[in-house]
PDB file with one MODEL, atoms N, CA, C and O in Angstrom:
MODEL        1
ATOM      1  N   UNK A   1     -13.105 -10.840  18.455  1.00  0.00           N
ATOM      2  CA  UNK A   1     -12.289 -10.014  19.309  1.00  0.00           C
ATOM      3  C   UNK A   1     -12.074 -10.751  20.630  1.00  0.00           C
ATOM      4  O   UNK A   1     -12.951 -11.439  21.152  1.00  0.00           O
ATOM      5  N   UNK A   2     -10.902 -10.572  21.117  1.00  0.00           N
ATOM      6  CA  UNK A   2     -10.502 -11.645  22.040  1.00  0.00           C
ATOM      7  C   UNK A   2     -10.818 -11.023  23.551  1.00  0.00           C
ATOM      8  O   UNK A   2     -11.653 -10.119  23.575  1.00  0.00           O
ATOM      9  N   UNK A   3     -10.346 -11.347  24.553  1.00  0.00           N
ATOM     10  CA  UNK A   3     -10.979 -10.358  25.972  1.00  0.00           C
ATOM     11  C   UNK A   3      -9.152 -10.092  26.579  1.00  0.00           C
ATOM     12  O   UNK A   3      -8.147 -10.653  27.015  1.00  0.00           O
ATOM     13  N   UNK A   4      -9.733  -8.849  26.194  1.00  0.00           N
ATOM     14  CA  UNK A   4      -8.213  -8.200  26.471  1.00  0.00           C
ATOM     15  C   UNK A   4      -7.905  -6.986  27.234  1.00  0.00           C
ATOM     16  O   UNK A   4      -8.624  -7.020  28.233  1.00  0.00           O
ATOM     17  N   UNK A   5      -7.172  -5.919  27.240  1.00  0.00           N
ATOM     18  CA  UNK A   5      -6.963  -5.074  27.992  1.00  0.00           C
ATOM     19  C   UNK A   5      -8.229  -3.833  28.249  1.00  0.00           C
ATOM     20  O   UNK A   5      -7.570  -3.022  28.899  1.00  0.00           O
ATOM     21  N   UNK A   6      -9.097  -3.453  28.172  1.00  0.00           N
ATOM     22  CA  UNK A   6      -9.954  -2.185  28.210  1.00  0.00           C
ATOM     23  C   UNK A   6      -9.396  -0.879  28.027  1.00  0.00           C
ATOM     24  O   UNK A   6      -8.375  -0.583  28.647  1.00  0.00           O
ATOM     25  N   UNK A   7      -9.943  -0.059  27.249  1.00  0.00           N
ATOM     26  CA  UNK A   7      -9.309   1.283  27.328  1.00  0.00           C
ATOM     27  C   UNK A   7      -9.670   2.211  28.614  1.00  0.00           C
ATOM     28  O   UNK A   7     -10.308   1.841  29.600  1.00  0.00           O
ATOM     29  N   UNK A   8      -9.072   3.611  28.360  1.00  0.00           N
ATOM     30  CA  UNK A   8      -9.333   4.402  29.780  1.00  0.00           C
ATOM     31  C   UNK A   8     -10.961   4.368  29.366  1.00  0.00           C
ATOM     32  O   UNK A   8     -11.695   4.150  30.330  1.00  0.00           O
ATOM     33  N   UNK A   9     -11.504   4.517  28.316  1.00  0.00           N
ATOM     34  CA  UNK A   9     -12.617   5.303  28.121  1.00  0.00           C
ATOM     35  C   UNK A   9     -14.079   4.492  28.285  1.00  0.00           C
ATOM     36  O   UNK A   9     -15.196   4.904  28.600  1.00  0.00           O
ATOM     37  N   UNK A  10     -13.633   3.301  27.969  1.00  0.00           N
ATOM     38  CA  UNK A  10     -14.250   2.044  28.394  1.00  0.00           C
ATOM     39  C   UNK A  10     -14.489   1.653  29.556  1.00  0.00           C
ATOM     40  O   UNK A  10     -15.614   1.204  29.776  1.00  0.00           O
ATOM     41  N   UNK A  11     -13.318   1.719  30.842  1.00  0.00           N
ATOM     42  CA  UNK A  11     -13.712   1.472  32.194  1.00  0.00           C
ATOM     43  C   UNK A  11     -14.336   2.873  32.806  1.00  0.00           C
ATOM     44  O   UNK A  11     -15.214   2.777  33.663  1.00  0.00           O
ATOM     45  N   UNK A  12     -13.860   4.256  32.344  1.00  0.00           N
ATOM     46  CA  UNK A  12     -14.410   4.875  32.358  1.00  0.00           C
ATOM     47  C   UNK A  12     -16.265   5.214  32.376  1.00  0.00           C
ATOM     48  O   UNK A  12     -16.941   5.748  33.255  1.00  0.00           O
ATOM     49  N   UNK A  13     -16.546   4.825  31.445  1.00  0.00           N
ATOM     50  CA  UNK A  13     -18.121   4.720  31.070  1.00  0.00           C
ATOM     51  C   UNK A  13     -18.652   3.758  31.427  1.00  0.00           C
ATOM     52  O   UNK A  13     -19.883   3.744  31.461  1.00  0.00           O
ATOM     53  N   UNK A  14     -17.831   2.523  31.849  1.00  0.00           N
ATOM     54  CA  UNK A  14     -18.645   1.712  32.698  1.00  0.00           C
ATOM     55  C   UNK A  14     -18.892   1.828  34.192  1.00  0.00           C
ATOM     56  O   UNK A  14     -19.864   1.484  34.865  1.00  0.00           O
ATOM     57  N   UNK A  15     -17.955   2.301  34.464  1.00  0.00           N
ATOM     58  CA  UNK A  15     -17.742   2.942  35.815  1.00  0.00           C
ATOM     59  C   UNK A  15     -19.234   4.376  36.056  1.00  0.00           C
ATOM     60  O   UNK A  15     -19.760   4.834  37.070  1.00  0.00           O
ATOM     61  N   UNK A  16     -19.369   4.557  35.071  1.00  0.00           N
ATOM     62  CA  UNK A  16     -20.398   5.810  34.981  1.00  0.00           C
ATOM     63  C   UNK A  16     -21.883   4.901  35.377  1.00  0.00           C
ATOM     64  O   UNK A  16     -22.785   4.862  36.215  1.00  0.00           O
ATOM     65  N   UNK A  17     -21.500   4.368  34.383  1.00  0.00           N
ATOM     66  CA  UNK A  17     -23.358   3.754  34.094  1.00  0.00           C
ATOM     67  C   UNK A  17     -23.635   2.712  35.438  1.00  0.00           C
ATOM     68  O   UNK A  17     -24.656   2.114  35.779  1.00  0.00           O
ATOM     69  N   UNK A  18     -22.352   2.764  36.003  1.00  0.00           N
ATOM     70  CA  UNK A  18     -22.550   1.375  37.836  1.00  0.00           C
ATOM     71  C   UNK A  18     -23.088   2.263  38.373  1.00  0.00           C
ATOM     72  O   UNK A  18     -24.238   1.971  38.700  1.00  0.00           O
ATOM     73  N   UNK A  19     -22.651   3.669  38.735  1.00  0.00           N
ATOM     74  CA  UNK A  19     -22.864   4.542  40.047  1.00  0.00           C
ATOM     75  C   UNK A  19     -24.092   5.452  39.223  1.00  0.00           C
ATOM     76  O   UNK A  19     -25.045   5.668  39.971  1.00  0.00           O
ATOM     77  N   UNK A  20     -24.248   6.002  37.891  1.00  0.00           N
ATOM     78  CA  UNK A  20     -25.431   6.871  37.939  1.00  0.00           C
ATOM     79  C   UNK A  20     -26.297   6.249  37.510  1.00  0.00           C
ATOM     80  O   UNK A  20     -27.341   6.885  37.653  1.00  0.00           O
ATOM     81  N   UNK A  21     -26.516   4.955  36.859  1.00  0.00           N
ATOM     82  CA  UNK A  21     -27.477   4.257  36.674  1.00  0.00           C
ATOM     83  C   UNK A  21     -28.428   3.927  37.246  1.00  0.00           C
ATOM     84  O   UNK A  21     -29.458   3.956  36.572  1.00  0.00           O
ATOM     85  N   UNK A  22     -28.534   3.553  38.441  1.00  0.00           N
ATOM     86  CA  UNK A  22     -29.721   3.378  39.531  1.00  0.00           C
ATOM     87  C   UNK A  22     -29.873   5.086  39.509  1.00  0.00           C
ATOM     88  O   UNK A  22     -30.900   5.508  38.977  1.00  0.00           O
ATOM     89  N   UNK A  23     -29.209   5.777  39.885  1.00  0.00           N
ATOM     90  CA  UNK A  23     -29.383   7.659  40.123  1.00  0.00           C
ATOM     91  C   UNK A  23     -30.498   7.794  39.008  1.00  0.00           C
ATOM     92  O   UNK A  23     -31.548   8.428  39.101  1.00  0.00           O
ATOM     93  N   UNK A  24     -30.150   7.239  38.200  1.00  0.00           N
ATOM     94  CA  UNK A  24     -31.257   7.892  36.530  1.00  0.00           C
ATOM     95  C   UNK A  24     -32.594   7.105  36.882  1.00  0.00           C
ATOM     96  O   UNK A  24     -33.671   7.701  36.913  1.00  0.00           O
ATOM     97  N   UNK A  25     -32.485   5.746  37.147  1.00  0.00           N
ATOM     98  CA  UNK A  25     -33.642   5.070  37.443  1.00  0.00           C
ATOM     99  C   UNK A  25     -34.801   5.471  38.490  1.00  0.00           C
ATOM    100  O   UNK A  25     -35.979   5.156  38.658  1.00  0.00           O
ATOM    101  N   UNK A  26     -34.222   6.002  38.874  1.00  0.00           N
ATOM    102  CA  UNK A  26     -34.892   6.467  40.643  1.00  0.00           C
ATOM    103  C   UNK A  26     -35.082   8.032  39.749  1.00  0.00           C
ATOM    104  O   UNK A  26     -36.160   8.616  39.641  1.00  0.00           O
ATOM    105  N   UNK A  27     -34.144   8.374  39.335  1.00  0.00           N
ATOM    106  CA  UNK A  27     -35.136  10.029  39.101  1.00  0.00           C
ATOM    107  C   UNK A  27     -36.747   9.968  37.757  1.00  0.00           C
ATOM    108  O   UNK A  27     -37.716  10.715  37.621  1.00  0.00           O
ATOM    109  N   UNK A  28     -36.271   8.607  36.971  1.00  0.00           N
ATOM    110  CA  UNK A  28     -36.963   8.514  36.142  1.00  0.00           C
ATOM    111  C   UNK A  28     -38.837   7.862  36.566  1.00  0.00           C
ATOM    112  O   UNK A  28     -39.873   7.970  35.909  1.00  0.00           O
ATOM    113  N   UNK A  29     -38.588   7.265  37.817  1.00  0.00           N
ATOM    114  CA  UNK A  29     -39.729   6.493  38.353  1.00  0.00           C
ATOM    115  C   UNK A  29     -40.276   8.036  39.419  1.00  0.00           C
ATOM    116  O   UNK A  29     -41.430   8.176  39.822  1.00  0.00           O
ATOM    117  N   UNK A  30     -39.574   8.650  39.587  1.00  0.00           N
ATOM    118  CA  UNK A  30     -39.986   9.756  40.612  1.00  0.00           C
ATOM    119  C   UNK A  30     -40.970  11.103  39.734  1.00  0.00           C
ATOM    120  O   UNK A  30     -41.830  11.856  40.189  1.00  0.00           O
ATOM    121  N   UNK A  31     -40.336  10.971  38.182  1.00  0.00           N
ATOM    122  CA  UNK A  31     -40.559  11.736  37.680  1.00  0.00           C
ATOM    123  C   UNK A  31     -42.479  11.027  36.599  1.00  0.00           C
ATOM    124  O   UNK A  31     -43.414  11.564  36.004  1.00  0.00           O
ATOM    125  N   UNK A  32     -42.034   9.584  36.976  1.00  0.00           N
ATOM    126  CA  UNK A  32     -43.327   9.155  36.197  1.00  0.00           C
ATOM    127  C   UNK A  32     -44.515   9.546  37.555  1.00  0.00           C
ATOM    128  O   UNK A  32     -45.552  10.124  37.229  1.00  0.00           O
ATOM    129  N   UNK A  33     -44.293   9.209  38.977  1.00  0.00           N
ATOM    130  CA  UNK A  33     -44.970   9.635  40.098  1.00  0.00           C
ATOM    131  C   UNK A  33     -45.810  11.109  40.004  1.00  0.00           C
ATOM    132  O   UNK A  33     -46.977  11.347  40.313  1.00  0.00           O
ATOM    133  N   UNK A  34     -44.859  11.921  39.508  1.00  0.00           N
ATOM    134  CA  UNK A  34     -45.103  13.579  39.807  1.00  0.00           C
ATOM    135  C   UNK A  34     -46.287  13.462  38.386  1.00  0.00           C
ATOM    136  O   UNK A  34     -47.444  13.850  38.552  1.00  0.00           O
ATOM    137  N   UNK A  35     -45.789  12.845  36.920  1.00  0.00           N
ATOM    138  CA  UNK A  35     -46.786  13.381  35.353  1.00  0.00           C
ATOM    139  C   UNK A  35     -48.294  12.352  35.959  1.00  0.00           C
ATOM    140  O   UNK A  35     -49.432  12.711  35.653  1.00  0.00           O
ATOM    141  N   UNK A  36     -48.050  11.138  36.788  1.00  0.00           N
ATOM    142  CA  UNK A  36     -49.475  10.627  36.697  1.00  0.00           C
ATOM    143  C   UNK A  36     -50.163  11.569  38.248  1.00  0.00           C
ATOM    144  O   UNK A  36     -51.394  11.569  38.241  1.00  0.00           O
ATOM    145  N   UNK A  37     -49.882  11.899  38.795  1.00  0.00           N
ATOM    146  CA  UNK A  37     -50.711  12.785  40.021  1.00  0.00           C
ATOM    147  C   UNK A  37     -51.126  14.151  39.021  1.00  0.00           C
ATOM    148  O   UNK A  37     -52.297  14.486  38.840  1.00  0.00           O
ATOM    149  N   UNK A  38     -50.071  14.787  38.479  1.00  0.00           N
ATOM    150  CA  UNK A  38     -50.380  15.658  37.578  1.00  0.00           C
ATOM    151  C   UNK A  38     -51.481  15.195  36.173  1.00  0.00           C
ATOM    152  O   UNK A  38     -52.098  16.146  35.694  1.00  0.00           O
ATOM    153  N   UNK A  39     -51.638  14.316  35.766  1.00  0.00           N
ATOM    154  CA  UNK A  39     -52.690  13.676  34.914  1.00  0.00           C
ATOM    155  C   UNK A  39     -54.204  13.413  35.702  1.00  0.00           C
ATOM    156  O   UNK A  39     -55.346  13.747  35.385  1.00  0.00           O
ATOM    157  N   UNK A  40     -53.812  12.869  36.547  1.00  0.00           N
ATOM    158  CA  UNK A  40     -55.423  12.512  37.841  1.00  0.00           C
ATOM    159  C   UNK A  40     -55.589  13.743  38.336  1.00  0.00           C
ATOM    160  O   UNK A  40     -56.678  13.834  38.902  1.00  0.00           O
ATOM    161  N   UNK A  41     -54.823  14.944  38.362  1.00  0.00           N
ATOM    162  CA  UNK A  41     -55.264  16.135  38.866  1.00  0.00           C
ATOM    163  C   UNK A  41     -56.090  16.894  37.481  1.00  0.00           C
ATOM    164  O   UNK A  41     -57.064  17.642  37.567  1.00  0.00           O
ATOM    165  N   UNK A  42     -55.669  16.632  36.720  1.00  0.00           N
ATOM    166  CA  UNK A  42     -56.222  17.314  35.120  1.00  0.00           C
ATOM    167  C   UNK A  42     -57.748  16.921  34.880  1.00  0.00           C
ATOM    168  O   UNK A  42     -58.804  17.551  34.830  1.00  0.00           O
ATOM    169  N   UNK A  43     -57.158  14.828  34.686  1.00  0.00           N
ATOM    170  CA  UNK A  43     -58.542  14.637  34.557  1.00  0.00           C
ATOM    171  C   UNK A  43     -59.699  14.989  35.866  1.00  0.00           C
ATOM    172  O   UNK A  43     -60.726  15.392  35.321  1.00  0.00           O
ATOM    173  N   UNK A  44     -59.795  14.977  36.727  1.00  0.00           N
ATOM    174  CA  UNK A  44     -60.656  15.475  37.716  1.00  0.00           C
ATOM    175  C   UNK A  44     -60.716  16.982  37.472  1.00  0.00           C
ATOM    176  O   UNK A  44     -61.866  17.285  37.791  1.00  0.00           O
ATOM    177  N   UNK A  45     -60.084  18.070  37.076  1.00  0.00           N
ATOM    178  CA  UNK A  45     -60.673  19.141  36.785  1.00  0.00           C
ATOM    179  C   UNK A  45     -61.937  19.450  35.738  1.00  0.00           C
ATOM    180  O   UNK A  45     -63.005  20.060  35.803  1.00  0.00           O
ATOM    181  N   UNK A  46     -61.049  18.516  34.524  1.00  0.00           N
ATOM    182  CA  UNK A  46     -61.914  18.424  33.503  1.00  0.00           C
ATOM    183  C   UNK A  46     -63.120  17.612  33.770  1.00  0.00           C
ATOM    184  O   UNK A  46     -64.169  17.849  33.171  1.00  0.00           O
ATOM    185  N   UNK A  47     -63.020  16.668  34.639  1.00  0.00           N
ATOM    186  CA  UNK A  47     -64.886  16.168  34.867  1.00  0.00           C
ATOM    187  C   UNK A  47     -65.536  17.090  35.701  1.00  0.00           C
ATOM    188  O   UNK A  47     -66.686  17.382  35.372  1.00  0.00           O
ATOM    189  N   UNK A  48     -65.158  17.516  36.513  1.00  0.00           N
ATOM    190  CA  UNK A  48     -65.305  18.684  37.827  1.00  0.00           C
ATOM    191  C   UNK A  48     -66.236  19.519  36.366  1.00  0.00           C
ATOM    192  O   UNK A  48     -67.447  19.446  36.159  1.00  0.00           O
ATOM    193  N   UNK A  49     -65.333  20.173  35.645  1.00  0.00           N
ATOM    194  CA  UNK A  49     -66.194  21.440  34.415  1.00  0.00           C
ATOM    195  C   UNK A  49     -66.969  20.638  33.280  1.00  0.00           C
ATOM    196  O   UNK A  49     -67.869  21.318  32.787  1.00  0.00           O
ATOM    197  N   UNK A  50     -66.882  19.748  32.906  1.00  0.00           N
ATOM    198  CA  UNK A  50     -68.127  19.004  31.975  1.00  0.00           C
ATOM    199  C   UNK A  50     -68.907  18.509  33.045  1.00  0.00           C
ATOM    200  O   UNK A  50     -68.729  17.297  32.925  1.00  0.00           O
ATOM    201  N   UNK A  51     -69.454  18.623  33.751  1.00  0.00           N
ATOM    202  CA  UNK A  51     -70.170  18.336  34.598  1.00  0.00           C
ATOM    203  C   UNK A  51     -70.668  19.504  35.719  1.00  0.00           C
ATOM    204  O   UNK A  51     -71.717  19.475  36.363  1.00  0.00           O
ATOM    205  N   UNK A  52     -69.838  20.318  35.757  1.00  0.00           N
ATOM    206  CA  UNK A  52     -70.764  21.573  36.419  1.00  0.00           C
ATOM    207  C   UNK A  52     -70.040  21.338  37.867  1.00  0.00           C
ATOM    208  O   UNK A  52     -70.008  22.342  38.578  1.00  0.00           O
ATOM    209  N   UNK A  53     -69.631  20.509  38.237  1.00  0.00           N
ATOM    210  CA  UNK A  53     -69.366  20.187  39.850  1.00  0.00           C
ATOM    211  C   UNK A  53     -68.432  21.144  39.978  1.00  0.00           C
ATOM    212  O   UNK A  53     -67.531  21.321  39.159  1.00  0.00           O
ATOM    213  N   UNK A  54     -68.693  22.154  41.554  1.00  0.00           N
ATOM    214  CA  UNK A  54     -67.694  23.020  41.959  1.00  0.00           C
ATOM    215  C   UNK A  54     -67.653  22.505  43.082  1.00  0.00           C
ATOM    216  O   UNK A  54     -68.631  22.069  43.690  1.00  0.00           O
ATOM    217  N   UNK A  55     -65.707  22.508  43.727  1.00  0.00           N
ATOM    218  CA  UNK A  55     -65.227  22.105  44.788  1.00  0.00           C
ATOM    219  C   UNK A  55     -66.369  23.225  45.965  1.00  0.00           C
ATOM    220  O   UNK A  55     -66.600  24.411  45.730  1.00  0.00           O
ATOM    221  N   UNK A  56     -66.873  22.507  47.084  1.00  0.00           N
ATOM    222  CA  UNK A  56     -67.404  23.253  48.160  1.00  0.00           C
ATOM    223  C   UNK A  56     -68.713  23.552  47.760  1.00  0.00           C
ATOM    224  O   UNK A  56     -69.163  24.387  48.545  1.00  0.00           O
ATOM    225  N   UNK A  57     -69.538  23.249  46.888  1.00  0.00           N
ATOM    226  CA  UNK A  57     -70.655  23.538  46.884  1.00  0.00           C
ATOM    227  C   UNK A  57     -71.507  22.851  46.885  1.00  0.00           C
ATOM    228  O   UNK A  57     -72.028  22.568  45.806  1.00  0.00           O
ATOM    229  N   UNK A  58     -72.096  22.195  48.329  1.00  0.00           N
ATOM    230  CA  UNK A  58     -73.688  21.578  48.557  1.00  0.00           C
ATOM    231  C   UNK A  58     -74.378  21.870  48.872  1.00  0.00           C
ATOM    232  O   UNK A  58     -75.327  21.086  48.887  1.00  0.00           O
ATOM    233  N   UNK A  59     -74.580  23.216  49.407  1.00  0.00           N
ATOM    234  CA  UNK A  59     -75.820  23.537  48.998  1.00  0.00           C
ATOM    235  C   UNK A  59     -76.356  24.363  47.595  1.00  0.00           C
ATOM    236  O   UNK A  59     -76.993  25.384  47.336  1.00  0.00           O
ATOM    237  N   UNK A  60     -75.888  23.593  47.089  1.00  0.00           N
ATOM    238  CA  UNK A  60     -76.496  23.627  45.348  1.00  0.00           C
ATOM    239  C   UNK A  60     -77.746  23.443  44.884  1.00  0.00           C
ATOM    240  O   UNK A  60     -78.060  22.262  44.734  1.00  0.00           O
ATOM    241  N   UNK A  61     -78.990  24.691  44.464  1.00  0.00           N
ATOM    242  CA  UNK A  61     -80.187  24.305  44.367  1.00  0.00           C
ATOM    243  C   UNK A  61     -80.826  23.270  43.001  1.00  0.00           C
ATOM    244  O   UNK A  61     -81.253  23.589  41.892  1.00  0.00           O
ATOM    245  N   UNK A  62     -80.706  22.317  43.476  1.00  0.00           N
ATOM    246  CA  UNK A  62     -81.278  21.202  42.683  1.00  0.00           C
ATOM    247  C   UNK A  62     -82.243  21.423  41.693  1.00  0.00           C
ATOM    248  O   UNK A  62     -83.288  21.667  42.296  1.00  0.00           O
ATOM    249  N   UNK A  63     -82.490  21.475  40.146  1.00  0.00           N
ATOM    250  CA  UNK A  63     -83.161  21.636  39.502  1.00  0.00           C
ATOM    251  C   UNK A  63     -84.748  21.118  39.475  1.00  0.00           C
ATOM    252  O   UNK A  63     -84.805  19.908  39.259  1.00  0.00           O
ATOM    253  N   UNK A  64     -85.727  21.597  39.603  1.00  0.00           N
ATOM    254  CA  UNK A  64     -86.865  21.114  39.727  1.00  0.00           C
ATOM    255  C   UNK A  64     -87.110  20.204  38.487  1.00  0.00           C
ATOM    256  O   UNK A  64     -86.593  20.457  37.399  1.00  0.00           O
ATOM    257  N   UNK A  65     -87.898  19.166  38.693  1.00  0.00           N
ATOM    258  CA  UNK A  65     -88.874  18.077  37.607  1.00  0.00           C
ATOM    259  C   UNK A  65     -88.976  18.871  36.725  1.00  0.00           C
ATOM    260  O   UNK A  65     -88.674  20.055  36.872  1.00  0.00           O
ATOM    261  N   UNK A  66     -89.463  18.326  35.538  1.00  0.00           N
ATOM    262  CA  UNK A  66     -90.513  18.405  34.579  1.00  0.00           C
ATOM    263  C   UNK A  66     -91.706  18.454  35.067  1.00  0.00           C
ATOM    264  O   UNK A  66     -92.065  17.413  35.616  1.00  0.00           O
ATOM    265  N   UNK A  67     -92.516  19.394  35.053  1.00  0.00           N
ATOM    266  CA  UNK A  67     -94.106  18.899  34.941  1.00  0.00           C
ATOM    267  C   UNK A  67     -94.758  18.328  34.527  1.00  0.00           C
ATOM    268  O   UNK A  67     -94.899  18.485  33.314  1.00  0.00           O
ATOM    269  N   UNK A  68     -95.512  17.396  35.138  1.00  0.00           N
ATOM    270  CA  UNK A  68     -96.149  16.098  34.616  1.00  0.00           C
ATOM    271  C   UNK A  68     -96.869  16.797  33.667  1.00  0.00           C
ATOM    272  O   UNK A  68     -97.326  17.889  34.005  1.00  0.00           O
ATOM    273  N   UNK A  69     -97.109  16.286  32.266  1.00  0.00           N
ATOM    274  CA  UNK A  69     -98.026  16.157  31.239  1.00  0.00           C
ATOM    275  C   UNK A  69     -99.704  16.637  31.549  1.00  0.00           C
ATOM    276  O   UNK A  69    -100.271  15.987  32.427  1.00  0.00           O
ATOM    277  N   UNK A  70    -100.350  17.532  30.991  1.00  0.00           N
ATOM    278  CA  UNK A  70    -101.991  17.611  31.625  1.00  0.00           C
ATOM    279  C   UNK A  70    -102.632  17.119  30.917  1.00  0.00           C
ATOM    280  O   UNK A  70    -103.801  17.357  31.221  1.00  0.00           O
ATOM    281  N   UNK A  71    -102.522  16.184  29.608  1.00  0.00           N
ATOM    282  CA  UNK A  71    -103.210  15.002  29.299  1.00  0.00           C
ATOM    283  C   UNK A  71    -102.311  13.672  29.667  1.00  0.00           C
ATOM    284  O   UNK A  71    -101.098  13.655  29.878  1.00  0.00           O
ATOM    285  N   UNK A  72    -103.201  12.597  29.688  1.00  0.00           N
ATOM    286  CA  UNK A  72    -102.389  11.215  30.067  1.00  0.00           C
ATOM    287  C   UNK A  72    -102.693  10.577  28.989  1.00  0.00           C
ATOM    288  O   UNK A  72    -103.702  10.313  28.336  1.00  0.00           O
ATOM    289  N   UNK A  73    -101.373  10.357  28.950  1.00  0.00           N
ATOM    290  CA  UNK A  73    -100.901  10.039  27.149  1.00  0.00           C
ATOM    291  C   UNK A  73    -101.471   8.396  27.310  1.00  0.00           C
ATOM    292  O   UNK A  73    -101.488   7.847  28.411  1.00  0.00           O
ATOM    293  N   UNK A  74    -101.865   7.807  26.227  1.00  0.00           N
ATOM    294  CA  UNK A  74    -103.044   6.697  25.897  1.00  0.00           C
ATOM    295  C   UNK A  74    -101.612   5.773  25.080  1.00  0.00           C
ATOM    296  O   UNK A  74    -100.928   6.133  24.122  1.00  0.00           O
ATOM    297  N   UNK A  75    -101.541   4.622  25.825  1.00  0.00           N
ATOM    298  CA  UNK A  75    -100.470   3.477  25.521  1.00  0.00           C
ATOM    299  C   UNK A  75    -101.167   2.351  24.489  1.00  0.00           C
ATOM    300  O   UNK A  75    -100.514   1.431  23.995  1.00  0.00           O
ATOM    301  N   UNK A  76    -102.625   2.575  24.236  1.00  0.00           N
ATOM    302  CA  UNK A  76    -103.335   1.542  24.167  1.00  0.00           C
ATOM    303  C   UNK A  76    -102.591   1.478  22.353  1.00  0.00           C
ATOM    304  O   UNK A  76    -102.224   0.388  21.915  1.00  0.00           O
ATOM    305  N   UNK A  77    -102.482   2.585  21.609  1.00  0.00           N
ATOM    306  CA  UNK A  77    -102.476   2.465  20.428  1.00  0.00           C
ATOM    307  C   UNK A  77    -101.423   1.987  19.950  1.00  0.00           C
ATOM    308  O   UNK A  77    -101.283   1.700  18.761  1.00  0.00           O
ATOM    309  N   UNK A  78    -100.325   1.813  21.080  1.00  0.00           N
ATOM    310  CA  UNK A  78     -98.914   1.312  20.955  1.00  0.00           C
ATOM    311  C   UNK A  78     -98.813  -0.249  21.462  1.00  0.00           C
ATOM    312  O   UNK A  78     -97.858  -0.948  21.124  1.00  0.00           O
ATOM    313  N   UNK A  79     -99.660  -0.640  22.131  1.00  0.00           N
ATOM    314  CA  UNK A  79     -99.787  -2.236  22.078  1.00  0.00           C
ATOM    315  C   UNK A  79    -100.138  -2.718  21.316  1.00  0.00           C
ATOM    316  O   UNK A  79    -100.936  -1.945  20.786  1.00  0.00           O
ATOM    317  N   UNK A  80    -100.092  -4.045  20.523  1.00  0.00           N
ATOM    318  CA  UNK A  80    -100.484  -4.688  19.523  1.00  0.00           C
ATOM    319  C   UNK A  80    -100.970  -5.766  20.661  1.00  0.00           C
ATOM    320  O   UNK A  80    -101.529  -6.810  20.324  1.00  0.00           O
TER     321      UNK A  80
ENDMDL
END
């Protein structure tokens, strides 16, 4: 095909994709901005609740030890 006249519909749609093309690009990078803040907001909820952590709370009473053992367990039989 040789390089010849263009139709209406042709300069038409190219004419489209000059001026809204960057428009689409810029809404498309704005819109990846908003799903990853919205993703880092998710995952931090979800570690926040598998983990028990509530926003504002330090003075949180810390779980006490284990109580030490009232025999002292004998290592000797586990050395060779």
């Amino acid at each position: 095909m040789g390089v010849g006249a263009q139709s209406g519909f042709e300069v038409a749609f190219q004419e489209f994709v000059y001026y809204a093309g960057p428009m689409i690009q810029l809404a498309y990078w704005l819109v990846m901005i908003v799903a990853a803040l919205w993703a880092v907001t998710l995952f931090k909820r979800w570690v926040e609740f598998r983990t028990g952590a509530k926003a504002g709370a330090t003075d949180t009473a810390v779980p006490a030890a284990a109580p030490a053992p009232e025999k002292a367990i004998s290592i000797d039989e586990f050395v060779e």
